[in-house]
C-alpha positions in Angstrom: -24.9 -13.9 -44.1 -27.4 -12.7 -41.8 -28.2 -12.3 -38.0 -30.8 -15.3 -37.3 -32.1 -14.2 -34.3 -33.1 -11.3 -31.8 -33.9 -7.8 -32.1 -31.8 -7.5 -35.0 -32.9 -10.6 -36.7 -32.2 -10.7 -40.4 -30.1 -7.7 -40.8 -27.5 -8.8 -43.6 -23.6 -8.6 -42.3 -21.1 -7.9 -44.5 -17.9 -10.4 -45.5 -14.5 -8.5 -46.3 -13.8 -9.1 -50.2 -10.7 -11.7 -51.0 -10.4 -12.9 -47.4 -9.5 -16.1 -46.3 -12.0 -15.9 -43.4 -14.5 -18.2 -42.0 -17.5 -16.7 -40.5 -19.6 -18.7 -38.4 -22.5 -20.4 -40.0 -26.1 -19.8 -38.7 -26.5 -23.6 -38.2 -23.4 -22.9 -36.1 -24.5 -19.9 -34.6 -27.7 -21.2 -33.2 -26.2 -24.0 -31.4 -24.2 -21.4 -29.6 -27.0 -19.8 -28.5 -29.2 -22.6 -27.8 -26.3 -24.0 -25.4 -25.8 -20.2 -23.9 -29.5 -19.3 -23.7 -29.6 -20.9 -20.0 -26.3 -20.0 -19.0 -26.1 -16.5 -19.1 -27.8 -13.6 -17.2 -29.7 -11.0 -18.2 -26.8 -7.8 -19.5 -23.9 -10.4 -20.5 -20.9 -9.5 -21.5 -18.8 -11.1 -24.2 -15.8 -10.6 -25.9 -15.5 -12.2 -29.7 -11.6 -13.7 -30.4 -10.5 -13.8 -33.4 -13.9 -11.9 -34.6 -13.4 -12.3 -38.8 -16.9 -10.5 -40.2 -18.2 -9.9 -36.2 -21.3 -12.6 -36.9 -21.0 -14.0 -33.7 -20.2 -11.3 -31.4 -23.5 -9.0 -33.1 -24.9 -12.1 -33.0 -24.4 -12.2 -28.9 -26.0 -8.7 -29.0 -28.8 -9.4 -30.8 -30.0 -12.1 -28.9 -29.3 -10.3 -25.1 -25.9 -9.4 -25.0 -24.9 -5.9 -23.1 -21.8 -5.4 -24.6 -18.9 -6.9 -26.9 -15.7 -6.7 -27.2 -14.3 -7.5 -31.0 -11.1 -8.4 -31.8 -9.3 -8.8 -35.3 -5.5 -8.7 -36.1 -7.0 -8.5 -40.1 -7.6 -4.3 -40.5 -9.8 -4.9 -43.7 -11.8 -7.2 -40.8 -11.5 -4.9 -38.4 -13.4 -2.2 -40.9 -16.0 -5.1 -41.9 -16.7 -5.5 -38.1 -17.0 -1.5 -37.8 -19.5 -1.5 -40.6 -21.4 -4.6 -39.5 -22.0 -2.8 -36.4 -23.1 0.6 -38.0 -25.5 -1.2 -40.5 -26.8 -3.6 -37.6 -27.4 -0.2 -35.3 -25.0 -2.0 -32.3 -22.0 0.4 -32.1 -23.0 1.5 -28.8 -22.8 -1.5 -27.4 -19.2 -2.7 -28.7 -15.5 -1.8 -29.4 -13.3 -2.8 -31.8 -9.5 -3.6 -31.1 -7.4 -4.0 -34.1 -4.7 -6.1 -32.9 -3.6 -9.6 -31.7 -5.3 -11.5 -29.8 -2.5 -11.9 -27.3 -2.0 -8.1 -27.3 -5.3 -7.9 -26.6 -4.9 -10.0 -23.3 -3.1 -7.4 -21.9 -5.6 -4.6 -23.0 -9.0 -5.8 -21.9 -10.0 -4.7 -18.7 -13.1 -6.3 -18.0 -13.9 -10.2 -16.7 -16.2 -11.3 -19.5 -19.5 -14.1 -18.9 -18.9 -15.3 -22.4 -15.5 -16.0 -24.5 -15.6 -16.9 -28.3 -12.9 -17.6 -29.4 -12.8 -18.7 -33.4 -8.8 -19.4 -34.3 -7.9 -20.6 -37.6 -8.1 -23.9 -38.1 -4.3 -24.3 -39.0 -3.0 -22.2 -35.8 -1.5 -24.8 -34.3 -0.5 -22.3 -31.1 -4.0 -22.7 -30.0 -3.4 -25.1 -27.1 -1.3 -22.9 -25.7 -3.2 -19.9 -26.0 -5.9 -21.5 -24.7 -3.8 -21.8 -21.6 -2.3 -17.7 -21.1 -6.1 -17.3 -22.2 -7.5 -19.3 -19.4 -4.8 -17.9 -17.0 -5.3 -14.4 -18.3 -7.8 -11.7 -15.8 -10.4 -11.6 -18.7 -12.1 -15.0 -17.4 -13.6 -15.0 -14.4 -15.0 -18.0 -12.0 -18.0 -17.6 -14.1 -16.8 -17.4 -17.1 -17.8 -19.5 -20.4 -15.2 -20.2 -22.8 -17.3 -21.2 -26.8 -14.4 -22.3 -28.6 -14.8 -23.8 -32.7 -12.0 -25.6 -33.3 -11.2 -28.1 -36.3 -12.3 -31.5 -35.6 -8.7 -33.0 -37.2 -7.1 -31.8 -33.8 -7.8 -32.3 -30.5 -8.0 -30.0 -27.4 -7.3 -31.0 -24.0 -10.7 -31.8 -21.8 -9.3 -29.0 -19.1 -7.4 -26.0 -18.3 -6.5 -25.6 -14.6 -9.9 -25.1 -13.0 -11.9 -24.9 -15.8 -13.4 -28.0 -17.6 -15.0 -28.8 -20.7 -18.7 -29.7 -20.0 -20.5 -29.5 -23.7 -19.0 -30.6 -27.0 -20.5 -30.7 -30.4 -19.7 -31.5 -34.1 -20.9 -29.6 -36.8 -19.0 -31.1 -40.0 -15.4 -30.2 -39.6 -15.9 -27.7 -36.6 -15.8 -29.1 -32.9 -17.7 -26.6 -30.6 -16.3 -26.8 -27.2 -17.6 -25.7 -24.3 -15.4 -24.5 -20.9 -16.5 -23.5 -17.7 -15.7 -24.0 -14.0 -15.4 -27.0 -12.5 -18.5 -27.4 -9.4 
């Protein structure tokens, strides 16, 4: 897996060995972006959910990105994501939590532009995440919320204010897009 785009373009990221985890594809990746690229102001800031390998969020930083937040439950991850950002020359520009991502709700200080969040496709608590996530100080009134969910489920079209306002498939991955309504 590589980065696809930016000043980092092609630098290879690492995968943790025996894992179970899904890193977003480049295909994937790019529509992100593509969607993002007109959205988001010059010194971003993200945060990566649920981060696996850390494709997306270094991904976020290659292409414009300020800063990142990254955050695994998995510690083998959480080490993959630490190297990834050594190798890629980004550790400046990011921090690591090695925890849930609920815990992590209460941790983050910052309002973030962008929120990626990439659950497991069988989590079935993700509706309701979504919610203490939306309700949660980390999203602001501008706030974009990327979320890649399986398409064999269904996620509601809002969240209090916020509203879904882009949605594409890509095989068996939905990629929603949230932001505020007006």
């Amino acid at each position: 897996m590589r980065v696809i785009a930016g000043r980092v373009k092609g630098k290879t990221l690492r995968s943790p060995k025996r894992s179970t985890v899904r890193p977003t594809t480049g295909l994937v990746r790019g529509a992100i972006f593509s969607i993002l690229q007109p959205i988001v102001d010059e010194g971003w800031q993200a945060v990566d959910l649920y981060a696996g390998t850390g494709a997306l969020g270094i991904e976020a930083l290659s292409r414009g990105a300020r800063w990142v937040d990254f955050v695994e439950q998995n510690p083998r991850c959480c080490a993959t994501i630490r190297e990834n950002l050594e190798t890629t020359g980004l550790k400046s520009q990011a921090r690591v939590y090695c925890c849930s991502v609920k815990r992590a709700l209460s941790v983050l200080d910052r309002v973030y532009d962008v929120i990626f969040l990439d659950p497991p496709y069988s989590d079935s608590t993700t509706p309701g995440f979504l919610q203490l996530l939306f309700d949660s100080p980390i999203v602001g009134d501008n706030s974009t919320v990327v979320v890649q969910f399986t398409t064999r489920q269904a996620l509601p079209q809002e969240f209090g204010r916020f509203r879904l306002f882009k949605a594409r498939k890509y095989g068996d991955t939905n990629l929603l897009f949230y932001g505020q309504e007006g």
